[in-house]
Backbone as a ProteinNet text record, in pm:
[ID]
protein_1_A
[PRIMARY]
XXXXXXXXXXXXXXXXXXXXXXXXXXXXXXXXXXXXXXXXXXXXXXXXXXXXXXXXXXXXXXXXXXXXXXXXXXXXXXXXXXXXXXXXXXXXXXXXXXXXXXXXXXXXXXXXXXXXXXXXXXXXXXXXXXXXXXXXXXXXXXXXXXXXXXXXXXXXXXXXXXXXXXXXXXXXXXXXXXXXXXXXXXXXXXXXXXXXXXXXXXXXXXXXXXXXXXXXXXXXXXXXXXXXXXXX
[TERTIARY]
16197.7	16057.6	15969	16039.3	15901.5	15926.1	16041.6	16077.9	16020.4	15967.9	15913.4	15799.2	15759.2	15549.4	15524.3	15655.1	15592.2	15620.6	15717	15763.4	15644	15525.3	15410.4	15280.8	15293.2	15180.1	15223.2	15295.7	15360.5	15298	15303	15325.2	15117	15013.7	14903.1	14820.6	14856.4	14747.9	14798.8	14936.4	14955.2	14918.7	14854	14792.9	14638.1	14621.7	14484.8	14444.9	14540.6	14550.1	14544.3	14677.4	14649	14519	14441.5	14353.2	14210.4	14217.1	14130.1	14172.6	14277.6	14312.1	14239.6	14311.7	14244.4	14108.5	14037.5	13916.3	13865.9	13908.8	13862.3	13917.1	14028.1	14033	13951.7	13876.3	13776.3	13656.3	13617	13478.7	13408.9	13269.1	13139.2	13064.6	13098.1	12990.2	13093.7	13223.5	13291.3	13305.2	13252.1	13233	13083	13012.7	12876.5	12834.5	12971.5	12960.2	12957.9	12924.8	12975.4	12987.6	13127.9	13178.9	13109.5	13028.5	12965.1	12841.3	12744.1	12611.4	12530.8	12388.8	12317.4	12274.1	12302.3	12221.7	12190.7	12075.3	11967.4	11897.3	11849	11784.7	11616.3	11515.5	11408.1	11311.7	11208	11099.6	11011.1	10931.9	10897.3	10782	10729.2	10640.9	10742.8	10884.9	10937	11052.7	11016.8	11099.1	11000.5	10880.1	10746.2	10717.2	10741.2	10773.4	10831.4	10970.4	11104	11087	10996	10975.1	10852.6	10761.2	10687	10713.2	10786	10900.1	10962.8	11001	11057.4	10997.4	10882.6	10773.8	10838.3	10896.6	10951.6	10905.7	10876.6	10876.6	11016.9	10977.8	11128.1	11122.2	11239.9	11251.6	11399.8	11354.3	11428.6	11489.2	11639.5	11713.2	11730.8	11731.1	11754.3	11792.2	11923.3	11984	12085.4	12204.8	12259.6	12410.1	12391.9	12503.3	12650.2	12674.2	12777.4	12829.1	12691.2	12740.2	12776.7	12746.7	12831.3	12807.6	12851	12777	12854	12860	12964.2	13015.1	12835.5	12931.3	12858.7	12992	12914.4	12885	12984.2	12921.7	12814.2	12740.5	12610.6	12475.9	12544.6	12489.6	12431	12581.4	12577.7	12522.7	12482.6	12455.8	12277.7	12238.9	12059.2	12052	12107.1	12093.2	12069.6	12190.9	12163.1	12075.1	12014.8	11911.1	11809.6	11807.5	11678.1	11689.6	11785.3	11828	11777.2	11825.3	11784.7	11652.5	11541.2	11391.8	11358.4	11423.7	11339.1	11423.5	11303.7	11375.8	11405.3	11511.1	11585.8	11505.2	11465.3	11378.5	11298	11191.8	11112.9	11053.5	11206.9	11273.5	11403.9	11344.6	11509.4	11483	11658.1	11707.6	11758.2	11686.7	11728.3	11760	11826.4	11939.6	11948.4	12058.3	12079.2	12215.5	12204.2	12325.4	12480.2	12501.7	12648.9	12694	12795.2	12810	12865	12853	12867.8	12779.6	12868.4	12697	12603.4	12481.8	12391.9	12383.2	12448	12504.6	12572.6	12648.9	12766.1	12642.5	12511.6	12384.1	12384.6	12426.5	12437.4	12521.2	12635	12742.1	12709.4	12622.3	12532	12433.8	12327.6	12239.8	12315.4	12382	12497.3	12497.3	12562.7	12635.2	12528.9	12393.2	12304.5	12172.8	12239.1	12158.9	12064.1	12043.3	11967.4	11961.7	11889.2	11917.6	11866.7	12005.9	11967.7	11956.3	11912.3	11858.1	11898.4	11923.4	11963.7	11854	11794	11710.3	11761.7	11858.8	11884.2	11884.3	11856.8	11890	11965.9	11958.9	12045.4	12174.7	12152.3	12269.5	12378.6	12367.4	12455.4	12535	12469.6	12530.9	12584.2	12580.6	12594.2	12740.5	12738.6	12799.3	12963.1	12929.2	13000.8	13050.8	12919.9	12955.6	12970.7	13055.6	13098.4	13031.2	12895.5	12796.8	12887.2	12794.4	12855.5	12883.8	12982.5	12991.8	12901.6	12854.7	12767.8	12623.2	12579.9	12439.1	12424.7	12291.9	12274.1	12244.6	12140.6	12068.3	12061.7	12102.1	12088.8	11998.2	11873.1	11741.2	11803.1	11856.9	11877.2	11756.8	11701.4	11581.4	11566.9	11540.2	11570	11515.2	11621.9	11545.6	11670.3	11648.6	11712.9	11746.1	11755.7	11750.2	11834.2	11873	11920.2	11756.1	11666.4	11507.9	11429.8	11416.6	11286.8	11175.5	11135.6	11034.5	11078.9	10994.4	10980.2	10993.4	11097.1	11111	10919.2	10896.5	10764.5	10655.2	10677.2	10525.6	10589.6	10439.8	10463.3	10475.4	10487.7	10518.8	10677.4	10681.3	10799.5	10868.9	11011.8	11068.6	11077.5	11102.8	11150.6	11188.1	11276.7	11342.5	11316.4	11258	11235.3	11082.4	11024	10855.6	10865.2	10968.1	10963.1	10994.6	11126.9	11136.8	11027.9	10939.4	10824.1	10707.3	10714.2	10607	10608.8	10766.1	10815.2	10875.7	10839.8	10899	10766.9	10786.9	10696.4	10746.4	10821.5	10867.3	10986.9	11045	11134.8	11197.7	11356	11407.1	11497.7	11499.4	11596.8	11677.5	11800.8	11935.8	11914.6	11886.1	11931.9	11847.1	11961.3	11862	11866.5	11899.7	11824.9	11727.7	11720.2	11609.5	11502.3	11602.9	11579.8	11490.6	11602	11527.1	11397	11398.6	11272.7	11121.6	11166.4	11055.8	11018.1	11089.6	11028.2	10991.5	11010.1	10995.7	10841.8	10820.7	10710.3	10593.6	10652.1	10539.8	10543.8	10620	10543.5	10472.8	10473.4	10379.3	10252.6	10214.2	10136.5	10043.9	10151.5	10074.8	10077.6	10071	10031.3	10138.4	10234.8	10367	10442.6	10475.7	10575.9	10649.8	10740.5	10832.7	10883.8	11045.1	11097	11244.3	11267.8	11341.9	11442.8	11531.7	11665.4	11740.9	11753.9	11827.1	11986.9	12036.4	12177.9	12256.5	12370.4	12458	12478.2	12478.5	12584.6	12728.5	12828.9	12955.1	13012.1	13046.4	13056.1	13110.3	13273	13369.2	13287	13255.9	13211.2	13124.3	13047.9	12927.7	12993.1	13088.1	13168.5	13267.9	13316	13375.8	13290.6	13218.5	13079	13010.9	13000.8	12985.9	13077.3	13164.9	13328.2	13333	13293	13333.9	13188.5	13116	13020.1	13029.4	13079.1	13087.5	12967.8	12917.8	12862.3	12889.9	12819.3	12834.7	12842.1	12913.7	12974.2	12862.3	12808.3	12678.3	12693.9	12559.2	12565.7	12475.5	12459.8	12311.5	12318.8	12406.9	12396.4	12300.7	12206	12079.4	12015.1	12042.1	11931.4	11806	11739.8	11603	11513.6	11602.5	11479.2	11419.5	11509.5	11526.4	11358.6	11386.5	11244.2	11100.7	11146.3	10975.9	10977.4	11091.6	11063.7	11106.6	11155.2	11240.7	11119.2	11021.5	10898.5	10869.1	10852.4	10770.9	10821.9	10923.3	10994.3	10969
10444	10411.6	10455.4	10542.3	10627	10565.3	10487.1	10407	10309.2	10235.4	10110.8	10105.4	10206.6	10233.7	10261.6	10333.9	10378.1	10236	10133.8	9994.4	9932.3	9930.6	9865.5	9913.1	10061.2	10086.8	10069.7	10057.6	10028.6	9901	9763.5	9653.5	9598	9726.1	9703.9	9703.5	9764.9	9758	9643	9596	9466.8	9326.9	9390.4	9282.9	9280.7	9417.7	9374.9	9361.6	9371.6	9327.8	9198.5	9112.2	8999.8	8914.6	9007.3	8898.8	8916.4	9031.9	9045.4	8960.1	8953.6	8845	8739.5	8703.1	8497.5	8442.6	8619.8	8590.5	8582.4	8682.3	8694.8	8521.5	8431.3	8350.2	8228.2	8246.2	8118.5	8117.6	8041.9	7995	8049.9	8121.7	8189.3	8089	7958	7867.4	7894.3	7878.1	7905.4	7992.6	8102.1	8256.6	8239.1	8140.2	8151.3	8015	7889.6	7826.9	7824.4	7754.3	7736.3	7629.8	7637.2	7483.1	7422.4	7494.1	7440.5	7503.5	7367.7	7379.1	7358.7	7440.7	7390	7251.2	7180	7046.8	7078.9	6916.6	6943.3	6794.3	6691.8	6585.9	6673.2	6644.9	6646.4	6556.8	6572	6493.2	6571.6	6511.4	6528.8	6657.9	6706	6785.1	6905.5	6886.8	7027.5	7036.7	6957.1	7025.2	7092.9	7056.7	7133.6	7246.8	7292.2	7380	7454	7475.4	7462.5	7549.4	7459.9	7528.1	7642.5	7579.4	7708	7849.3	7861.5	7944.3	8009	7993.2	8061.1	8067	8024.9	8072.9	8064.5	7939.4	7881.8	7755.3	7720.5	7603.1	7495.1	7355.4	7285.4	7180.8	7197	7127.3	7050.9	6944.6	6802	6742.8	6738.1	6647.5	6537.3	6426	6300.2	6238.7	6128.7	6049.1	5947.9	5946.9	5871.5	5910.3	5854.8	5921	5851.5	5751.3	5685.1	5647	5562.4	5502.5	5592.1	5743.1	5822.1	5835	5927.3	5953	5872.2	5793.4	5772.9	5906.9	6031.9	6135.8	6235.7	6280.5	6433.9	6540.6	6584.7	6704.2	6718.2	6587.1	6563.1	6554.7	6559.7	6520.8	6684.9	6727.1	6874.3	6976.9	6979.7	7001.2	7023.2	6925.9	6877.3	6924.2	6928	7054.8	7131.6	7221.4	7337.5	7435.9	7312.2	7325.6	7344.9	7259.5	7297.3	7357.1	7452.5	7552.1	7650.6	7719	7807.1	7832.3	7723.8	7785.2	7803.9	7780.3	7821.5	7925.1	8040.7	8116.9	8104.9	8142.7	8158.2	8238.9	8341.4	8428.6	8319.9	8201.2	8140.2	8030.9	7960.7	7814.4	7773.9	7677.5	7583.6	7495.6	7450.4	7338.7	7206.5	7095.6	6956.4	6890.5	6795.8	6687.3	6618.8	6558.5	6450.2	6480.1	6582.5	6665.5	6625.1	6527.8	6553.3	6554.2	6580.2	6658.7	6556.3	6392.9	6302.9	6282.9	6260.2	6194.5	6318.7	6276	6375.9	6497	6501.5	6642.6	6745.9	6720.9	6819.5	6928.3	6912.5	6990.4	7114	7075.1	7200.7	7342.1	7264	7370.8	7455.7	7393.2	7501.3	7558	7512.1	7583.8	7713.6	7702.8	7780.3	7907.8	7899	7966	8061.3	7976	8076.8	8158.5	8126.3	8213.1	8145.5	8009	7931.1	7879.9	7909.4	7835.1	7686.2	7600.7	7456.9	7408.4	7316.9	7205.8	7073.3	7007.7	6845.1	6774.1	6683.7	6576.1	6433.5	6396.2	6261.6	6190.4	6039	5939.2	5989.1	5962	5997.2	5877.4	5795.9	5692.5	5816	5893	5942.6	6021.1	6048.3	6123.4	6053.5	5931.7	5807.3	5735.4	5794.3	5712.2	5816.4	5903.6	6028.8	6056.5	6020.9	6091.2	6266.9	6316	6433	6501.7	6654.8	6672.4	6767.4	6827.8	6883	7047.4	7130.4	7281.5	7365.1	7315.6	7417.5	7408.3	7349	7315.7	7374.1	7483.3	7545.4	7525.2	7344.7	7344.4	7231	7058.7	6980.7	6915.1	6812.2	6774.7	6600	6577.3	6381.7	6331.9	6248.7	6225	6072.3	6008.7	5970.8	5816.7	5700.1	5609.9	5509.9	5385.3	5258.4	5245.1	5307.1	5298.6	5413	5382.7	5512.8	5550.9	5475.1	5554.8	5398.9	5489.6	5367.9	5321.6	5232.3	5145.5	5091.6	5054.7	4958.1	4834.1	4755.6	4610.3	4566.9	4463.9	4429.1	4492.3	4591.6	4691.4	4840.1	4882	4962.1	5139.1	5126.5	5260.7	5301.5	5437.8	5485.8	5483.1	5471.1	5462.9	5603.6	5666.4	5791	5895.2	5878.9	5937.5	6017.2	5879.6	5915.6	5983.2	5964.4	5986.9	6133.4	6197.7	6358.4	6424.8	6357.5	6400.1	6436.3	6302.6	6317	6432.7	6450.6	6480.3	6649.9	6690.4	6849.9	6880.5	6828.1	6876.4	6882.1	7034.7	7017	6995.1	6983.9	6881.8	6841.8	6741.2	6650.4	6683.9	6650.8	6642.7	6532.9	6407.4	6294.7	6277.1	6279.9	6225.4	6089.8	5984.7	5874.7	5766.3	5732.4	5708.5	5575	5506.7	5388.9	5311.5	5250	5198.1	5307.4	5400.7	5456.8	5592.8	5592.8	5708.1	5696.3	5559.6	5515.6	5524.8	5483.1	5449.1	5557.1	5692.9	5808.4	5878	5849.6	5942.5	5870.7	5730.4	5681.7	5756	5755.5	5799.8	5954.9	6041.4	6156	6190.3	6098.9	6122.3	6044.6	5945.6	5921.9	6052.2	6147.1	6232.8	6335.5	6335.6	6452.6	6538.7	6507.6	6589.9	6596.6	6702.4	6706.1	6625.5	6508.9	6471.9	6487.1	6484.2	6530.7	6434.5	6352	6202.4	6246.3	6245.1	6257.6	6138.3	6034.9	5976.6	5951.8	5871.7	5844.9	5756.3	5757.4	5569.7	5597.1	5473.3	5488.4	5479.9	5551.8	5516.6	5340.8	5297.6	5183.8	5112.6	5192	5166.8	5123.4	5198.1	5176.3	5036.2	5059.5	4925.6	4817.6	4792.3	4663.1	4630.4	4792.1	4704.8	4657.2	4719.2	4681.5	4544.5	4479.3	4367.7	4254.5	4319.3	4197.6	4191.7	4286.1	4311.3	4172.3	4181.7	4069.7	3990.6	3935.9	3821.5	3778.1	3875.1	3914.9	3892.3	3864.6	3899.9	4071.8	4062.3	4214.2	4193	4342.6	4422.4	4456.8	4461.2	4500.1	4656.2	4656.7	4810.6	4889.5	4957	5066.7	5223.4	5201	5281.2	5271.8	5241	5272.2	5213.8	5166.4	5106.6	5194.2	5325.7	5507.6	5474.3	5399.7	5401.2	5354.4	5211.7	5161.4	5251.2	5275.9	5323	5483	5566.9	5671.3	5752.7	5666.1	5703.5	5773.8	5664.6	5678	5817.9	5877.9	5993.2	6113.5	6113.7	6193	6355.3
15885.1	15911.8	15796.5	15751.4	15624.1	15513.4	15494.7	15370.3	15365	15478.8	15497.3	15500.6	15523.1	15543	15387	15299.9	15193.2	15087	15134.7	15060.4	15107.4	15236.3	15220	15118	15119.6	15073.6	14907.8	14838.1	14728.1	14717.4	14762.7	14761	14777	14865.2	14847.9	14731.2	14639.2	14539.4	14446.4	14457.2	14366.5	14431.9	14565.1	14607.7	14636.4	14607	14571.3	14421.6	14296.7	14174.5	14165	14249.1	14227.4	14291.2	14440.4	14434.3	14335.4	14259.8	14157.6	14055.7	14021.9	13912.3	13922.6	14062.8	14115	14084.9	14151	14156.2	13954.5	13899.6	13713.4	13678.2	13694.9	13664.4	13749.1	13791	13858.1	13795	13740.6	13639.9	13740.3	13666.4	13734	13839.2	13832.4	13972.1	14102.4	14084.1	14185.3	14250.6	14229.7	14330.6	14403.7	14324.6	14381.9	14466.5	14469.8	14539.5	14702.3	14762.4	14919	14957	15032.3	15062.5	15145.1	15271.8	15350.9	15357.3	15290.5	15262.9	15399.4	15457	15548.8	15567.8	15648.1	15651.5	15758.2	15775.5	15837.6	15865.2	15894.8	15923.3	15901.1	15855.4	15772.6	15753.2	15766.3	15716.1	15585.9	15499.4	15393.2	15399.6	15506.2	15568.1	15605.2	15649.3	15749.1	15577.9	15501.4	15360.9	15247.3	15310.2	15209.6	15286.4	15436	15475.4	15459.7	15427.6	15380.2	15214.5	15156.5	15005.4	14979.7	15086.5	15134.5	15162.3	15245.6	15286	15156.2	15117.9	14973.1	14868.7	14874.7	14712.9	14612.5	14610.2	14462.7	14419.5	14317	14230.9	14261.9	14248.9	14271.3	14140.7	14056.9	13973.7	14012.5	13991.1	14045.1	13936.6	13911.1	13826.5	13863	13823.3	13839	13739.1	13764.1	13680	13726.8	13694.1	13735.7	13813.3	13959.7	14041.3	14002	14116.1	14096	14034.3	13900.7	13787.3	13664	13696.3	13595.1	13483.4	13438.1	13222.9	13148.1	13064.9	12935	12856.2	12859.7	12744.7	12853.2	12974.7	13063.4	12924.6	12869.5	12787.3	12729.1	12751.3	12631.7	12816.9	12869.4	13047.4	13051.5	13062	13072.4	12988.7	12893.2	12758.7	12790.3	12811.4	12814.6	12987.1	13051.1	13192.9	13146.9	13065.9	13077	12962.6	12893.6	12801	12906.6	13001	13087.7	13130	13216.9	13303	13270	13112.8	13031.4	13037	13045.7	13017.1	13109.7	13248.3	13429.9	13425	13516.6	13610.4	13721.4	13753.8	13868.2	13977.9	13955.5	14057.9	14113	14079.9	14057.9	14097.9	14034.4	14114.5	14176.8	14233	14297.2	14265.8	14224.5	14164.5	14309.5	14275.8	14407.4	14282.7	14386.3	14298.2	14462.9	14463	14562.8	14649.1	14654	14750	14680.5	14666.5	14650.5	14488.4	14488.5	14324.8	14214.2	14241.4	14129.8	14043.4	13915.4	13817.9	13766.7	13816.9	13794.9	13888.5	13956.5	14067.9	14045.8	13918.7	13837.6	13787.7	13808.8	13733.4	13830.4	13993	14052.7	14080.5	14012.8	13902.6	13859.4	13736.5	13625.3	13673.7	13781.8	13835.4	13906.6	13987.8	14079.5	13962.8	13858	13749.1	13674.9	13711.5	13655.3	13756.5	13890.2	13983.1	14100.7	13994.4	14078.2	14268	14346.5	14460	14440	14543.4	14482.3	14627.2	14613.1	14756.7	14732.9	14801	14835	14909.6	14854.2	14941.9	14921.5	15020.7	15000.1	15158.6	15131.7	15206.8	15407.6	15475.4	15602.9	15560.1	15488.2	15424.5	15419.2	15338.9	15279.8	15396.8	15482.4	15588.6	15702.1	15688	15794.4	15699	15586.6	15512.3	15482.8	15521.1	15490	15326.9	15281.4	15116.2	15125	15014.9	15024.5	14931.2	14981	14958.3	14840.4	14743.7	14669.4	14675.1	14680.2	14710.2	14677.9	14558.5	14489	14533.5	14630.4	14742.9	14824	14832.6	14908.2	15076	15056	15166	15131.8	15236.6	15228.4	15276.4	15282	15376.9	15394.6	15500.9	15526.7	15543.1	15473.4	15542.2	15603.3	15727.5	15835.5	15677.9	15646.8	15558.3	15566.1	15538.1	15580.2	15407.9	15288.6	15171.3	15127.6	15009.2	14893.5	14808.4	14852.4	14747.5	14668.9	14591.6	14526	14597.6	14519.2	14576.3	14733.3	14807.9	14915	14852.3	14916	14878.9	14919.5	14785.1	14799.4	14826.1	14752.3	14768.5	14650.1	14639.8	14561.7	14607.8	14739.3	14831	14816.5	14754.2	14787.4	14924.9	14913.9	15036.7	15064.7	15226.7	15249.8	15171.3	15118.9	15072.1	14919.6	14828.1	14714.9	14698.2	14866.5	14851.7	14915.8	14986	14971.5	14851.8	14794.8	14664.6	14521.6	14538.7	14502.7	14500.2	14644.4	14719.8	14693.1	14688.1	14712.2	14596.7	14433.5	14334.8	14279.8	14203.4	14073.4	13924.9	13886.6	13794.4	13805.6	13692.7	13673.1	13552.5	13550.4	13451.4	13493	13340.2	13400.2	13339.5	13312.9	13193.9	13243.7	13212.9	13218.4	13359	13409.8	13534.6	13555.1	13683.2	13739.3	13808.2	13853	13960.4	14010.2	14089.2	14222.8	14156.6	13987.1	13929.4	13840.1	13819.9	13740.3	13829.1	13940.5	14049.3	14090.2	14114.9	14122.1	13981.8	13922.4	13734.5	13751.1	13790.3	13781.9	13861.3	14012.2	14092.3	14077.7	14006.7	13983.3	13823.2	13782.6	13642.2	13693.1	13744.4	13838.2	13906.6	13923.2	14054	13959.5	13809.3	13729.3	13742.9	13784.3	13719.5	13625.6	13566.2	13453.7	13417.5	13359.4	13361.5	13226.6	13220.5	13089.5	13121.3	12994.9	13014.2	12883.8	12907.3	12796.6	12814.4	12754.8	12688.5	12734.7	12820.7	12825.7	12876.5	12892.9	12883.7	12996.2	13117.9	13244.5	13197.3	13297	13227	13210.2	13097.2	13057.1	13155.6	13164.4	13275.1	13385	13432.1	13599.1	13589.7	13464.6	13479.3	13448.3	13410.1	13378.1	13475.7	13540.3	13659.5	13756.9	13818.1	13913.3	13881.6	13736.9	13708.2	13758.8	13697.3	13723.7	13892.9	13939.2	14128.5	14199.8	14102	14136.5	14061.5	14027.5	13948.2	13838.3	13797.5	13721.6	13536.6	13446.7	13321.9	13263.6	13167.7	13094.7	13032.8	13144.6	13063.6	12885.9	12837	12689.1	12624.4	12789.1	12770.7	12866.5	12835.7	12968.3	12920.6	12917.6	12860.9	13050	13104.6	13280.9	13254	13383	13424.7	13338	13375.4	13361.1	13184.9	13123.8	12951.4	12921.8	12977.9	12880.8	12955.1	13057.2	13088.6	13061.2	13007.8	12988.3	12848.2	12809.5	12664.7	12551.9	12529.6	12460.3	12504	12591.4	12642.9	12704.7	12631.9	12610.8	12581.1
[MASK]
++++++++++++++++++++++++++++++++++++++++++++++++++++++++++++++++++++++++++++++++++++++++++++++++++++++++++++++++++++++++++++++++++++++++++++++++++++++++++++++++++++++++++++++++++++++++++++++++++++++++++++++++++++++++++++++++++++++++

């Protein structure tokens, strides 16, 4: 019996070695991630509540999800150029809850302290897209759209008009439709905006062409390009 109590206690500290190891080999966002982020169904009023509540500033990335970077390191790169000049004590970082595209930004926020927030679509939650780990707090907000404009009118839809409504500035890599139409309506409303420059991934836009029978795009520069490139 005393051989065996003393063959366990032998066998504890190389196991708490190895789970110190595991943990020294996991990149710094991954200790500060969580797999399961708060969600929540939201309106644009109980998420300005929401930011109230925490006496922070919200700076909002926007760019391009699905359709993806041509060059992430150059994606990633101009994040965390912006990352660097906010504080963390200060602000929170929103993006669009799940971690494609322009979502990989909540990685780096994660990594440098930041609390981050999600304001997207109830699509996405109806749709069961898979939100991203590194999100603190997700807001669905109740909308028949992924954002933008209102077909035939110049009113933001749901979605993109809390986003609007509950950021004080913007930062955009790139960007389409959904991201042009809000980059628009918050420089409009005297907000910051700050527009970097970048390709959708080629791939994706040429298959997405070919899947519609479509012509092979020649500009994958985003909607966000011509109306924000200049002003930079």
């Amino acid at each position: 019996m005393r051989s065996h109590h003393l063959h366990r206690r032998g066998w504890q500290p190389l196991l708490a070695w190895g789970s110190f190891a595991l943990l020294a080999a996991l990149p710094p966002w991954a200790l500060a991630c969580n797999a399961a982020p708060a969600v929540r169904e939201a309106t644009s009023q109980e998420i300005r509540a929401f930011v109230r509540a925490k006496g922070m500033d919200v700076l909002s990335f926007v760019g391009y999800s699905g359709a993806g970077y041509e060059d992430l390191p150059a994606m990633r790169a101009a994040a965390e150029q912006a990352l660097a000049r906010r504080d963390p004590a200060k602000t929170m970082v929103n993006i669009g809850g799940t971690a494609v595209g322009i979502g990989e930004v909540y990685e780096l926020a994660k990594a440098r302290g930041f609390v981050t927030l999600g304001i997207v679509s109830t699509l996405a939650r109806d749709s069961g897209e898979t939100l991203s780990p590194c999100v603190d707090q997700v807001f669905f907000v109740r909308d028949a759209s992924w954002g933008g404009r209102l077909p035939g009118s110049i009113r933001l839809a749901p979605t993109s008009a809390a986003i609007v409504a509950n950021s004080r500035e913007f930062v955009a890599i790139g960007g389409g439709e959904i991201a042009r139409d809000e980059l628009r309506a918050a420089r409009a409303a005297g907000k910051p905006v700050h527009f970097v420059p970048a390709d959708m991934n080629h791939r994706i836009a040429r298959d997405k062409a070919l899947a519609k029978g479509q012509s092979e795009p020649t500009d994958f520069r985003g909607a966000a390009h011509a109306a924000f490139a200049k002003t930079r």
